[in-house]
py3Dmol code that shows the C-alpha trace and the ligand (Angstrom):
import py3Dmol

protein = """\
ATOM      1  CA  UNK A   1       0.000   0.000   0.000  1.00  0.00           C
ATOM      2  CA  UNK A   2       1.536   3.222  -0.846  1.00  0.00           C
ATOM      3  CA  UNK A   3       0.940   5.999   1.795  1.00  0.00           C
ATOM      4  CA  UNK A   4       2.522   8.460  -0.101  1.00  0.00           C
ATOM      5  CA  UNK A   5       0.808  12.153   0.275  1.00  0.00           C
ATOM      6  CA  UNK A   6       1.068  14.125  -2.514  1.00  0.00           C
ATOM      7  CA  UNK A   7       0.661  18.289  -2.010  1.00  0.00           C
ATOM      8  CA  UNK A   8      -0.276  20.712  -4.098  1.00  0.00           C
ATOM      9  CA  UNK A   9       3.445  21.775  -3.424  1.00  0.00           C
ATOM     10  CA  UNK A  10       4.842  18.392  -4.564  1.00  0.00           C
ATOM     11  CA  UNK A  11       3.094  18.709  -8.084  1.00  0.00           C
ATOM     12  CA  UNK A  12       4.461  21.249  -9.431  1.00  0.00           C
ATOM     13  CA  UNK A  13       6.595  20.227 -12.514  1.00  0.00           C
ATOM     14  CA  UNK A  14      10.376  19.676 -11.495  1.00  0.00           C
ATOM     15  CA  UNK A  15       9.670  19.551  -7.780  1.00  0.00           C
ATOM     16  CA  UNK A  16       8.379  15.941  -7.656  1.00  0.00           C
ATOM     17  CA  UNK A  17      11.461  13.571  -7.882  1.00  0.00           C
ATOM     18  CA  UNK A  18      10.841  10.311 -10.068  1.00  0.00           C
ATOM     19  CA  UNK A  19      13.386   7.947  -8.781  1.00  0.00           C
ATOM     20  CA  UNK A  20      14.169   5.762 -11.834  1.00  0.00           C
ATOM     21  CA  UNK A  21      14.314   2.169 -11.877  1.00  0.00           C
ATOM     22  CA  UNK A  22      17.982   1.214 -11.281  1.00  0.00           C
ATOM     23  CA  UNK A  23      19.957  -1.441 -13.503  1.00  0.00           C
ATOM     24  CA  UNK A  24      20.419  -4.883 -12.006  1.00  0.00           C
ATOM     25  CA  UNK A  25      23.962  -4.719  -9.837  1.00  0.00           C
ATOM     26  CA  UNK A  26      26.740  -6.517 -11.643  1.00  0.00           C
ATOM     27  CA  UNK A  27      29.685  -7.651  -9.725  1.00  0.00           C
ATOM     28  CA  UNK A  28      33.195  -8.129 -11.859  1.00  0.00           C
ATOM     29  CA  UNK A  29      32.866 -11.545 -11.746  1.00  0.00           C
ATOM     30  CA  UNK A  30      29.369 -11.781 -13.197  1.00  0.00           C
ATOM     31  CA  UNK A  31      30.113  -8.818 -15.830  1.00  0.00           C
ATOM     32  CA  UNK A  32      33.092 -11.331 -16.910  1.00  0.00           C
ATOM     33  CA  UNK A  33      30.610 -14.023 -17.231  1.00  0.00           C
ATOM     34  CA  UNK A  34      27.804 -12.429 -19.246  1.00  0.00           C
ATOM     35  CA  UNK A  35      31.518 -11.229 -21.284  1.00  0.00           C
ATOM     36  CA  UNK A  36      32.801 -14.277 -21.924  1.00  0.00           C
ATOM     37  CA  UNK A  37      29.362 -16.153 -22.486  1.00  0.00           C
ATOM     38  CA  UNK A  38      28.356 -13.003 -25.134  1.00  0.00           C
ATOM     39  CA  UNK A  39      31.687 -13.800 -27.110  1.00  0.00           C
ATOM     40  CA  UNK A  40      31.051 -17.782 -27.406  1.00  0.00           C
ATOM     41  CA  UNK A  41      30.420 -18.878 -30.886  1.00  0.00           C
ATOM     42  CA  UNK A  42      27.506 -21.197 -31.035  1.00  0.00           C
ATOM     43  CA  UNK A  43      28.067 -24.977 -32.236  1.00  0.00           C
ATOM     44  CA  UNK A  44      26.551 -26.157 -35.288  1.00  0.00           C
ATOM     45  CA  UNK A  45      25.041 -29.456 -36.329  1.00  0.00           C
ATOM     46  CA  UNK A  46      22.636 -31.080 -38.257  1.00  0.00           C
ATOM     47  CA  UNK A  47      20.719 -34.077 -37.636  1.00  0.00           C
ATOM     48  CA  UNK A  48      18.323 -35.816 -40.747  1.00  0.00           C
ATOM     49  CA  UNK A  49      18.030 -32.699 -41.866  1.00  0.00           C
ATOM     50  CA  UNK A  50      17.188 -30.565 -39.482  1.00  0.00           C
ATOM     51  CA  UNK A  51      19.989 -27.674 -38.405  1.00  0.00           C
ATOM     52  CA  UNK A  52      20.639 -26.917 -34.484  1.00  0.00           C
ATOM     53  CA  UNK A  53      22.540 -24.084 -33.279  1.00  0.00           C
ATOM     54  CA  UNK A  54      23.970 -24.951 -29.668  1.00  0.00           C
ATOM     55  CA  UNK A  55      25.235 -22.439 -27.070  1.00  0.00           C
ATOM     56  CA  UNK A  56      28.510 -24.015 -25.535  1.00  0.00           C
ATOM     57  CA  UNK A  57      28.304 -25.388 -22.399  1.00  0.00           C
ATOM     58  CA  UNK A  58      30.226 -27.690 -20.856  1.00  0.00           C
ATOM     59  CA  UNK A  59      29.868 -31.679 -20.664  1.00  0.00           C
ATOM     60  CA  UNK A  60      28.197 -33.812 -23.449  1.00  0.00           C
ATOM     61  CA  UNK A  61      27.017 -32.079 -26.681  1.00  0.00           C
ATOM     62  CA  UNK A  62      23.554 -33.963 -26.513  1.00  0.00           C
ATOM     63  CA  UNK A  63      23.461 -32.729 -22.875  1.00  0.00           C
ATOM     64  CA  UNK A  64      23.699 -29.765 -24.039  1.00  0.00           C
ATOM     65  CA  UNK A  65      21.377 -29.716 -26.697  1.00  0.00           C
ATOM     66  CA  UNK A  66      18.829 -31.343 -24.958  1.00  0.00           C
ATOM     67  CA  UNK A  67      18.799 -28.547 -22.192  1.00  0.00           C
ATOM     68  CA  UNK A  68      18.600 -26.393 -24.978  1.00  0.00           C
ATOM     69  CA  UNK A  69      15.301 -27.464 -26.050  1.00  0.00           C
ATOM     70  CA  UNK A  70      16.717 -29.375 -29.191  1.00  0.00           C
ATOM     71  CA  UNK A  71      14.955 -32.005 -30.497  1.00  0.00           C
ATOM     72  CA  UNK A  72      18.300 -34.213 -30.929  1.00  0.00           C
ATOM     73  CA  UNK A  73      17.533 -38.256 -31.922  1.00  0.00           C
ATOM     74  CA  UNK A  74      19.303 -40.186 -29.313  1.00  0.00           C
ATOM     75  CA  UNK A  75      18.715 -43.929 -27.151  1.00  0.00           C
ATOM     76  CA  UNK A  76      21.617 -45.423 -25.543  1.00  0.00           C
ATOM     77  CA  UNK A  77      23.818 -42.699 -24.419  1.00  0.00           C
ATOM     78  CA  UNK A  78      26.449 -45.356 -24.343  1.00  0.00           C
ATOM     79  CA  UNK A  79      28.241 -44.334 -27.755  1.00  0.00           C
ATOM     80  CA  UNK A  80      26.593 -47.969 -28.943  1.00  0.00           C
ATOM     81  CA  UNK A  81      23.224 -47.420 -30.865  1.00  0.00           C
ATOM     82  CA  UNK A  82      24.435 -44.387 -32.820  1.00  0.00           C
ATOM     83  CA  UNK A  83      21.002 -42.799 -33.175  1.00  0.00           C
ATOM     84  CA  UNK A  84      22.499 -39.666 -31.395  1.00  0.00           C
ATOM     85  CA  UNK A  85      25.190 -39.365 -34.687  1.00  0.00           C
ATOM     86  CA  UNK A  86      25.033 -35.517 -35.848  1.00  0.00           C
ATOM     87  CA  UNK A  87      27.173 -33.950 -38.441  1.00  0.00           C
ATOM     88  CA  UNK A  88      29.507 -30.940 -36.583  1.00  0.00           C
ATOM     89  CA  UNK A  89      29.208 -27.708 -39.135  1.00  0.00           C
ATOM     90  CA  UNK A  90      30.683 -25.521 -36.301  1.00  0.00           C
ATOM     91  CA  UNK A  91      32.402 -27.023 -33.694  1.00  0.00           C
ATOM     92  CA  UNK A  92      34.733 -24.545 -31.945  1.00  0.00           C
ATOM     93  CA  UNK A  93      35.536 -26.366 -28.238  1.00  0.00           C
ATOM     94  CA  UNK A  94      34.615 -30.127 -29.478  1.00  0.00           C
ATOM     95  CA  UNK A  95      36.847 -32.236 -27.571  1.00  0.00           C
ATOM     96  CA  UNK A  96      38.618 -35.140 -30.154  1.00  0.00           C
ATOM     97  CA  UNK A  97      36.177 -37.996 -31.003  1.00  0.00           C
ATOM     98  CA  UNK A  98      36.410 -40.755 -28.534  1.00  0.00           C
ATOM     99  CA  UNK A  99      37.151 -44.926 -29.235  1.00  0.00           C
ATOM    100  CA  UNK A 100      33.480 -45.627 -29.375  1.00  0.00           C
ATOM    101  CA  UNK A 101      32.877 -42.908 -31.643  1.00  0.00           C
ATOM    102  CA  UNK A 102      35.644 -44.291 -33.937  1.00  0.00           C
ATOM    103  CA  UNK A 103      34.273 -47.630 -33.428  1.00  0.00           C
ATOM    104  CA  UNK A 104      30.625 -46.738 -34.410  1.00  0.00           C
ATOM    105  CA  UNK A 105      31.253 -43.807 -37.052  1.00  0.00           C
ATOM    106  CA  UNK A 106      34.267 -45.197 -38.733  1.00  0.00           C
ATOM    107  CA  UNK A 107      35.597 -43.294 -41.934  1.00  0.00           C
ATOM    108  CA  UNK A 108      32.358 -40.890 -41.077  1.00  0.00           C
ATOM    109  CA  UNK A 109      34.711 -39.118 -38.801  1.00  0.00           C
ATOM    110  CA  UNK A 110      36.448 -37.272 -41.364  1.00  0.00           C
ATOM    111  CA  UNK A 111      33.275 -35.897 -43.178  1.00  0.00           C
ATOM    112  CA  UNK A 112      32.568 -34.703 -39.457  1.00  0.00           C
ATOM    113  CA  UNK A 113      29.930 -36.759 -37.775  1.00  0.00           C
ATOM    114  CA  UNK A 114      30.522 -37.109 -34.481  1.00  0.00           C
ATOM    115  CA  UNK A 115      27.990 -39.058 -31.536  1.00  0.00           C
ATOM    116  CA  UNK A 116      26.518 -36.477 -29.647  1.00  0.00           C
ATOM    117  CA  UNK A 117      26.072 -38.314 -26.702  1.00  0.00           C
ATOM    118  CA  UNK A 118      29.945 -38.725 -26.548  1.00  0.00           C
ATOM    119  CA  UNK A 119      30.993 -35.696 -27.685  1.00  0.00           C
ATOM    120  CA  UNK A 120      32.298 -33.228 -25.027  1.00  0.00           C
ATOM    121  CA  UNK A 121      32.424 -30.090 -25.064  1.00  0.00           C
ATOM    122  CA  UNK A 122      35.369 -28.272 -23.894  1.00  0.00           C
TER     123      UNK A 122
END
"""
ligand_1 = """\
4
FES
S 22.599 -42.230 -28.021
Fe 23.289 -44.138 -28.698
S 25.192 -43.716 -29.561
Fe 24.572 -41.829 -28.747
"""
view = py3Dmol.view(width=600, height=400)
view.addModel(protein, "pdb")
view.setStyle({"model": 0}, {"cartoon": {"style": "trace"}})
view.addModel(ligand_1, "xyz")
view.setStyle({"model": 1}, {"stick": {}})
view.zoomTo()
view.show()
């Protein structure tokens, strides 16, 4: 409830003092944060067709993705069914693909598929 009393006094233009609505505090460490997170380039991937466009964060790409709200194929999670295979159009911080991912890809490693469920990002 605001008890505020206004007077004819109070209302005349200038006098009344509008305090404005302040910016959210930022300490240094959050400021280098929202920073570094502003400067991240976004992965790219594709999946049957469809094109996803995941903000780096770190763990396992389809972790990632998921969180993200992308609607990534996946089942095992293991690196063994390879449902969760993507192609990598952008992959700035990918970590190197893993034995399974060898394993299950093959030769489709160098046209650069990758299993997102192994994947990590770095
Ligand atoms: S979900 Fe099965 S290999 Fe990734």
């Amino acid at each position: 409830m605001n008890n505020r009393v206004f007077t004819v006094g109070s209302l005349i233009p200038g006098r009344l003092m509008v305090k404005p609505a302040s910016a959210p505090i930022l300490t240094e460490k959050s400021q280098q944060v929202v920073r570094e997170k502003s400067h991240q380039v976004e992965i790219i991937i594709e999946q049957n067709g469809s094109r996803f466009e995941i903000h780096p964060v770190k763990g396992k790409l389809l972790d990632a993705a998921l969180s993200q709200g992308m609607a990534i194929q996946y089942k095992c999670r293991k690196g063994t069914c390879g449902q969760c295979a993507v192609t990598v159009l952008q992959g700035p911080g990918l970590s190197k693909p893993n034995e399974r991912e060898f394993e299950k890809l093959k030769n489709k490693i160098s046209n650069g598929y990758r299993l997102a469920c192994q994947a990590e990002i770095v």
